[in-house]
C-alpha positions as CSV (number, residue, x, y, z in Angstrom):
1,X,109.6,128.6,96.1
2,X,111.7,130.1,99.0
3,X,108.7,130.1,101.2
4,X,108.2,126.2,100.8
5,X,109.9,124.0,103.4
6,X,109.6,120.0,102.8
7,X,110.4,117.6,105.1
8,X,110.5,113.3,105.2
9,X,109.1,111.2,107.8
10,X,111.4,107.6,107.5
11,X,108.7,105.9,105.2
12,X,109.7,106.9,101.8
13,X,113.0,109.7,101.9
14,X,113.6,108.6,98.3
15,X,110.2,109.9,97.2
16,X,110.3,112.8,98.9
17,X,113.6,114.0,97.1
18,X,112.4,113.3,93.6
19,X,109.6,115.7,94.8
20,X,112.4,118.2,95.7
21,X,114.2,117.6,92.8
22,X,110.8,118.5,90.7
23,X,109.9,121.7,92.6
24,X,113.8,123.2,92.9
25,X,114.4,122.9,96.5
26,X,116.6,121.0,98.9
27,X,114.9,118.5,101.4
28,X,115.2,120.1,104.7
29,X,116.5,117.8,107.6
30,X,114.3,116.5,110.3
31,X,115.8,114.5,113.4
32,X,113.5,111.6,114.4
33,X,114.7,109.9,117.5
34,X,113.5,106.7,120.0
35,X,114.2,107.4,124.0
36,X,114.6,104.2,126.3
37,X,111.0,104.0,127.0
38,X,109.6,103.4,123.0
39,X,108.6,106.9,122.6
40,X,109.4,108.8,119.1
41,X,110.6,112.5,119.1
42,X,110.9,114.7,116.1
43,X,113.1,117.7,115.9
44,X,112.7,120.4,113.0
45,X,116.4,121.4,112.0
46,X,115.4,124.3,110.1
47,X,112.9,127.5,111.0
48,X,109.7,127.1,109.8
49,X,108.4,130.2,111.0
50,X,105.3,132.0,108.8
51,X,106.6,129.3,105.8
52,X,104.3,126.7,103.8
53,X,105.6,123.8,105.4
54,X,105.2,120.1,103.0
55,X,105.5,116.7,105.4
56,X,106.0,113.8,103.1
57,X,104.9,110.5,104.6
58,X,103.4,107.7,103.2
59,X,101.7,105.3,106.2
60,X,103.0,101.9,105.1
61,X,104.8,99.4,107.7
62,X,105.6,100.0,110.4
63,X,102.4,102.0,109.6
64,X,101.7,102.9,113.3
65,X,105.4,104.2,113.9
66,X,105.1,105.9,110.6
67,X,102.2,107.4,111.9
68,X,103.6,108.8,114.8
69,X,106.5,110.3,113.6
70,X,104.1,112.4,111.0
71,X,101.6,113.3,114.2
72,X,105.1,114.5,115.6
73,X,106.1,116.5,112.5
74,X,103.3,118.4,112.1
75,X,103.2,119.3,115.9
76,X,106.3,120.5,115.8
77,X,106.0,122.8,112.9
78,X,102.4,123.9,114.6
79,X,104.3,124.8,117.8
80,X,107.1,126.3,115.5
81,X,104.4,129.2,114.1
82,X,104.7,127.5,110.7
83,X,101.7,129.7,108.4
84,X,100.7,126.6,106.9
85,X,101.0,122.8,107.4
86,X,100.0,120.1,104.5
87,X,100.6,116.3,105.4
88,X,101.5,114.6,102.3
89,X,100.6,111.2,102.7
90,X,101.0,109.4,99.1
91,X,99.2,106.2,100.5
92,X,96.6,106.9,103.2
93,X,96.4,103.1,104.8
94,X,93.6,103.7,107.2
95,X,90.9,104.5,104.1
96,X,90.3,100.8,104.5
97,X,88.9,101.3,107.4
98,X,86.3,103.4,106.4
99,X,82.9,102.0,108.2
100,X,81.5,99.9,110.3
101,X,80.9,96.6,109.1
102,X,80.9,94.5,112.2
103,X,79.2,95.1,115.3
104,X,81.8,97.1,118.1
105,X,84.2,97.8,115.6
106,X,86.5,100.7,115.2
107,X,86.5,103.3,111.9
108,X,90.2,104.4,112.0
109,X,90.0,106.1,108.7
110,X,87.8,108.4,110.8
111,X,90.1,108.3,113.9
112,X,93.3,109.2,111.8
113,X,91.7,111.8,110.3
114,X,91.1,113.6,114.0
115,X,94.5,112.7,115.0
116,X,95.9,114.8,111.9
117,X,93.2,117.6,112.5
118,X,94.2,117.8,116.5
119,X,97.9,118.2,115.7
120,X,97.6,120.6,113.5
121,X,97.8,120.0,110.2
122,X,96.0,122.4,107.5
123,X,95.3,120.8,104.6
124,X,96.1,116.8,103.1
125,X,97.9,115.9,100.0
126,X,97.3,112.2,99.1
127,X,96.4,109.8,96.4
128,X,93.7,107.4,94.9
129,X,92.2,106.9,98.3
130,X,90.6,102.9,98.5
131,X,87.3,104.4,99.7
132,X,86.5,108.0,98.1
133,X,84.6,108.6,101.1
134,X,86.9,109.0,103.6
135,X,87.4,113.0,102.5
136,X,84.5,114.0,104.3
137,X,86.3,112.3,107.6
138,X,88.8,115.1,107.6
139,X,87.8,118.7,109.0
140,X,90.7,120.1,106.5
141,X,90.3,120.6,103.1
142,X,92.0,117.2,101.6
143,X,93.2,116.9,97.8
144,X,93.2,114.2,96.1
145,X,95.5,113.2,93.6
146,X,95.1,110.3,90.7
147,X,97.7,108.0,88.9
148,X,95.5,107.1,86.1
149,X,96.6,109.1,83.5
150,X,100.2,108.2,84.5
151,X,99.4,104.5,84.2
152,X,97.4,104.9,81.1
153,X,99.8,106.8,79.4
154,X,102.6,103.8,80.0
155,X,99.5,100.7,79.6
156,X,98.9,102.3,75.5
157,X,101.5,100.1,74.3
158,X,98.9,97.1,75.7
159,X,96.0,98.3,73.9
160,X,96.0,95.9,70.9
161,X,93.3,92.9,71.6
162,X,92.9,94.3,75.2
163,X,90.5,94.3,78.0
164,X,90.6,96.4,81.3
165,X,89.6,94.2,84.0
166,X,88.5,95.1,87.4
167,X,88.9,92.5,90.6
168,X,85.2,93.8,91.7
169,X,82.2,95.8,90.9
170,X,83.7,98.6,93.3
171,X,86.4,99.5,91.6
172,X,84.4,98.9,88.2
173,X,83.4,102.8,87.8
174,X,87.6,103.9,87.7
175,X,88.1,100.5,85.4
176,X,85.8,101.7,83.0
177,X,87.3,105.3,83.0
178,X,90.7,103.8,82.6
179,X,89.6,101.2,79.9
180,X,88.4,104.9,77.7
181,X,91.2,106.7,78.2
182,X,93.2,103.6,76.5
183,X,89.8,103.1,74.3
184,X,89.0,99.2,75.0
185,X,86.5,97.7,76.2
186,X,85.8,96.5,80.5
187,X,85.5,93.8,82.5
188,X,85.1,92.8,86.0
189,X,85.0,90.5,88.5
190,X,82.0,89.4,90.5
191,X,84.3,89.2,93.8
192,X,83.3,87.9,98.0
193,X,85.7,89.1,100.7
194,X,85.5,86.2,103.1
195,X,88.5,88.2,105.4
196,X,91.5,90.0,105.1
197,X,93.1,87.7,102.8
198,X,91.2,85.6,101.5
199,X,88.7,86.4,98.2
200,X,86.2,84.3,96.4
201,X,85.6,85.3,93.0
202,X,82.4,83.5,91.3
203,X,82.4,84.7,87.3
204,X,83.7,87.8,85.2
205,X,81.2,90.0,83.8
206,X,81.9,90.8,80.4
207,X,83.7,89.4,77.5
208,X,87.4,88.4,78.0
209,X,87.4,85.0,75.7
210,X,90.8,85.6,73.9
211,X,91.7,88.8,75.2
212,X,95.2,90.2,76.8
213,X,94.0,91.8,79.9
214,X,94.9,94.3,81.9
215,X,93.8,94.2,85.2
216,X,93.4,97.5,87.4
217,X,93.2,98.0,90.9
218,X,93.8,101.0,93.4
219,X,96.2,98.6,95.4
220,X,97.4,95.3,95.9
221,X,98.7,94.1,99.5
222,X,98.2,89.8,100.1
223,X,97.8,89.5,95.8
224,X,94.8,87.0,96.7
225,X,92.3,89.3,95.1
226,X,94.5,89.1,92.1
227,X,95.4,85.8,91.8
228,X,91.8,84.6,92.2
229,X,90.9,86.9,88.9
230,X,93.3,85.6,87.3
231,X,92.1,81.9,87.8
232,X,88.7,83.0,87.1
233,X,90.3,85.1,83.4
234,X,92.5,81.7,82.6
235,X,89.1,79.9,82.6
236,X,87.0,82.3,80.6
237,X,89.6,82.1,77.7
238,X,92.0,84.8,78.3
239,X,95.0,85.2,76.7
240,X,97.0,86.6,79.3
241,X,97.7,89.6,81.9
242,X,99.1,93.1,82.4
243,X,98.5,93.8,86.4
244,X,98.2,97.8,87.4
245,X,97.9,99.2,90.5
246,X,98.7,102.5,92.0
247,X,99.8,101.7,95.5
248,X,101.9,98.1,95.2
249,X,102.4,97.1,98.6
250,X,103.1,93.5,98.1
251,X,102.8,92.2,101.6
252,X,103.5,88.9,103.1
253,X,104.5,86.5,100.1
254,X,102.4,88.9,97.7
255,X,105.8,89.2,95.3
256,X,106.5,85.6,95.3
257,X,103.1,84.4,94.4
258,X,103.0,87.3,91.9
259,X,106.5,86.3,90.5
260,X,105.4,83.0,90.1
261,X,102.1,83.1,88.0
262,X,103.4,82.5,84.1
263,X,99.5,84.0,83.4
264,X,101.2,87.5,84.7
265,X,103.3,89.2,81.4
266,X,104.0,92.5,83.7
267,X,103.3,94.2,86.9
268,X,102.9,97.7,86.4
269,X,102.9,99.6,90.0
270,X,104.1,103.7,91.6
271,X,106.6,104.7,94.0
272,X,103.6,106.2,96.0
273,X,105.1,103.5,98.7
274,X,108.8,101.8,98.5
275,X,109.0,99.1,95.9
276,X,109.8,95.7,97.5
277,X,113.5,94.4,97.1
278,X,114.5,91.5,95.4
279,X,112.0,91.9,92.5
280,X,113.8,93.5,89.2
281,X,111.2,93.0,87.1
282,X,108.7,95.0,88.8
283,X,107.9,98.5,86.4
284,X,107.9,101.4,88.7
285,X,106.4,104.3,87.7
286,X,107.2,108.0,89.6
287,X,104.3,109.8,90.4
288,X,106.6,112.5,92.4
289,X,106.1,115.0,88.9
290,X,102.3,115.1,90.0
291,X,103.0,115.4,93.9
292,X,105.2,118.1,92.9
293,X,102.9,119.9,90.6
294,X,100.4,119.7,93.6
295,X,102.1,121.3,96.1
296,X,103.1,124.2,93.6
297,X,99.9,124.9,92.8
298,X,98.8,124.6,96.7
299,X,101.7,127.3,97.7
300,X,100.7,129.6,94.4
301,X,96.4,129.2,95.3
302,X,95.7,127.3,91.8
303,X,93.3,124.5,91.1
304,X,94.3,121.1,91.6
305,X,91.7,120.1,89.7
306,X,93.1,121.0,86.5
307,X,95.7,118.9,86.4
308,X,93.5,115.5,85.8
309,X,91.0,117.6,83.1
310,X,90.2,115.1,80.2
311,X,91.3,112.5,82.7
312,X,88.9,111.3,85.3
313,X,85.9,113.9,85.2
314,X,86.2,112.4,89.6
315,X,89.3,114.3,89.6
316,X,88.8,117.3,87.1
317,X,87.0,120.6,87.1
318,X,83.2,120.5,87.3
319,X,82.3,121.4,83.5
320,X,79.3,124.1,82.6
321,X,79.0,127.8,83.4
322,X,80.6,127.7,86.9
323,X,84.1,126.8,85.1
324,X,84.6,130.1,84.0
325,X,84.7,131.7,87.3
């Protein structure tokens, strides 16, 4: 591991030294710094020269600043004669914007994407991406990582009486993977985004009539998506709800809305972004022993694909003669 150096943008420092912890190493410093004028700087406080160089930064708010400060990061370590760069960016934000849907509008997953590429980043490191597509944005090779087995693992105690539930059809392909690894049966949600916020969800397809379910989605930011479900499970003839996601970013009054549905047994989230304050009962599950596992096996030239075998087949090694080359 003495060729790996890993640095922290200001997003998520705490996440980035349970990665640390995982591989061996010591977090190097990084000084990021505002002038008079707005502008961020980032300063390097350790040589970087023909290393593997890991930049941990999640883009949650303030996701532009957050942003910048990564662009900055890996521009300094490309200007430093760093042999490799990876951006490790936990939660990827702009993969909502990942086409256009309105007439003149912009496609920043795309945009972010070049903005990495042009300051010289080398490969991506990130997780469950809210549209798969946005890979092929990127002229680097990006990996992928999943949480699914992480959350399935912790969900088994649910199992008894259950149903996986998705919030939409979209997500309903990764919901019924889930519901197999925990070996009950799916549901979903027939679901209209009317805006940002605001979801109308007209029925649930599939059988939930005294069920405990457990809801799954890649993120939750407002909660609307997930509060409208669960209005839609309570009159179907559910029993109650587990809620999962992988990124909880709990914006706006997402934890107090959350907090306050009695419908809600447990929300079950990862620390891919910071977990709000002020909410104990929220079960936070570390994904940094995967992260960490990545980036070994990115330094040592193994597959990544090999962690998530009998997982999601997504994720894991394409099966038939080719796997044993």
């Amino acid at each position: 591991m003495k060729d790996i150096v890993v640095f922290s943008g200001s997003a998520h420092e705490s996440f980035t030294h349970k990665i640390c912890t995982h591989l061996g190493l010591r977090m190097s410093p990084v000084r990021i710094s505002r002038f008079s004028n707005d502008c961020l700087q980032a300063q390097l406080l350790v040589n970087v020269r023909q290393r593997d160089v890991y930049i941990v930064q999640p883009l949650v708010a303030p996701t532009q600043d957050h942003l910048m400060e990564l662009l900055l990061m890996i521009q300094a370590a490309r200007s430093a004669s760093a042999a490799q760069i990876t951006a490790v960016i936990p939660h990827y934000a702009y993969a909502r914007s990942d086409k256009k849907d309105a007439s003149r509008i912009s496609v920043g997953g795309r945009l972010v994407a070049d903005l990495l590429s042009t300051a010289g980043v080398d490969r991506v490191l990130t997780m469950q991406l809210h549209a798969p597509q946005v890979q092929g944005f990127f002229s680097v090779p990006v990996d992928q990582l999943t949480a699914m087995g992480t959350l399935a693992q912790y969900l088994r105690a649910y199992n008894d009486n259950a149903v996986v539930v998705s919030p939409d059809f979209g997500n309903a392909k990764s919901a019924s993977t889930f519901a197999r690894l925990l070996g009950v049966p799916v549901a979903a949600g027939s679901k209209r985004r009317l805006g940002d916020n605001e979801v109308v969800i007209d029925t649930i397809v599939g059988d939930v009539l005294g069920k405990h379910c457990i809801v799954m989605d890649d993120e939750i930011a407002t909660g609307g998506s997930i509060l409208e479900l669960i209005r839609q499970l309570k009159a179907h003839g559910a029993l109650d709800t587990v809620v999962a996601c992988t990124h909880g970013l709990f914006a706006g009054d997402a934890v107090e809305r959350l907090r306050g549905e009695p419908f809600i047994r447990e929300v079950v989230t990862t620390d891919t972004v910071p977990a709000p304050s002020g909410w104990p009962e929220l079960t936070v599950l570390s994904v940094a022993p995967l992260f960490a596992e990545a980036i070994d096996r990115i330094h040592g030239g193994k597959s990544i694909s090999k962690m998530f075998e009998g997982i999601d087949p997504v994720y894991a090694p394409p099966k038939g003669q080719d796997e044993l080359f």
